[in-house]
Each structure stands twice: as structure tokens, then as C-alpha cells.
N, C-alpha and C positions, 0 to 999 in steps of 0.2 A: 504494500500500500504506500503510495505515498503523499506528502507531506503538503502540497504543495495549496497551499492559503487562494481561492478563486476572488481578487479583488473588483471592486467598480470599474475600473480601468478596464480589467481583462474582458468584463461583460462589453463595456464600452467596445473596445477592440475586434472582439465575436462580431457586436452588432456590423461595425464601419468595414468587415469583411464578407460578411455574408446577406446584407441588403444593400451597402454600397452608397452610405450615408459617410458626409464627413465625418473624422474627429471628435468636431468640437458637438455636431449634432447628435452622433452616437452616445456622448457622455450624458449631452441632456435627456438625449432619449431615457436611458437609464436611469437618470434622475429621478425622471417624472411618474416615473413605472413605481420607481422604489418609492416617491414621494404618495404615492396614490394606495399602494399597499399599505402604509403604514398609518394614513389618514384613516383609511376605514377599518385598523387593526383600533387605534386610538378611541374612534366613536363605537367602538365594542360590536364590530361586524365581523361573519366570519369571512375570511379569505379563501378561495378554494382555486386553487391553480388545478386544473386537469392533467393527471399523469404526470402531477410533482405533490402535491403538498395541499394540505389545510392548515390556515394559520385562527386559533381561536382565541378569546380571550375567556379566562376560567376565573374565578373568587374562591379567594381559600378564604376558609375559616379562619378563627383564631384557634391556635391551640398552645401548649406547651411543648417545648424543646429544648433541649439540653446544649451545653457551650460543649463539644468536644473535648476542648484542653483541660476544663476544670471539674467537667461535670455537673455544673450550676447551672438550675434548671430558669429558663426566661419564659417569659412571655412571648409568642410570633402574634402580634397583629393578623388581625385580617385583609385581605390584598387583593391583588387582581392581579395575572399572572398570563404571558402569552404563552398559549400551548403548540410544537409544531408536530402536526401527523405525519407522518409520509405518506405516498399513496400506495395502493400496491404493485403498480404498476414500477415504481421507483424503488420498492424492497426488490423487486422481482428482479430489475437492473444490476442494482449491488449484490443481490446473489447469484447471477450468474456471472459475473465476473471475480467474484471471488472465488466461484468453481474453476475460471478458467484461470485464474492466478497459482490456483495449488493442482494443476494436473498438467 
């Protein structure tokens, strides 16, 4: 497997090669994309990209938790929380390629 971190840029980059948009238009492209997912992840709508992803927002309770290091039990507020699913279509991706990675 490897390491390799998929930045704005790189989207950017995909896009200005494979529809043939400049640059600077590809970065905003992706801007706007990412600006527009995130607006309606904020007003608590679900995301549902087909044959990648659901992005939703969930509410946790309050409950009690413990500090790791000490053991001292805290309080966790209650929150809201982004959930991300994969689809299965995108599990089904990553596992065949990690069949073909190990055969």
C-alpha cells in the first residue's frame, strides 16, 4: 500500500487533464465542489456521492469517558459528528486490489 496523501492540487490537476480546463479553472473547479459538499454537510444534509461515499452528520450523546493517561473519568458533551460510509461499490474497489496486491 502506499503512502501517498491525494491533495487539492492533485484533484485540481486530474480535472485540467482529463476535461481540459485550465489550471487556475480546475483548482476552482474543485473549490467549488468541495465548497458545496461541505455547505450542505454544515446545514446537516446528507451527502451521497454515487459509487464513492455518504457523508452524514450524527449527534452523540453525552456520556462519560475516561483520560487514557490517568484514568480520570470526564464528562464528553454532546456533539455532532461527520460520519463517512463508503459505498460498496468503493469497498468492493479496495478489495480487489488488495487481492491483487498479495497474489
Amino acid at each position: 500500500m502506499t503512502s501517498k496523501t491525494v491533495t487539492r492540487a492533485d484533484l485540481a490537476d486530474a480535472v485540467c487533464r482529463e476535461v481540459g480546463l485550465s489550471r487556475v479553472e480546475s483548482a476552482a473547479l474543485v473549490e467549488m465542489i468541495i465548497e458545496e459538499i461541505c455547505d450542505a454537510i454544515v446545514r446537516g444534509e446528507t451527502v451521497k456521492l454515487s459509487s464513492f461515499a455518504t457523508f452524514q452528520v450524527r449527534s452523540k450523546k453525552e456520556r462519560i469517558g475516561r483520560n487514557p493517561m490517568t484514568g480520570e473519568e470526564a464528562a464528553i458533551y454532546p456533539r455532532r459528528v461527520v460520519a463517512f460510509k463508503a459505498s460498496n461499490v468503493l469497498k468492493q474497489m479496495v478489495l480487489e486490489r488488495q487481492r491483487k496486491l498479495h497474489d
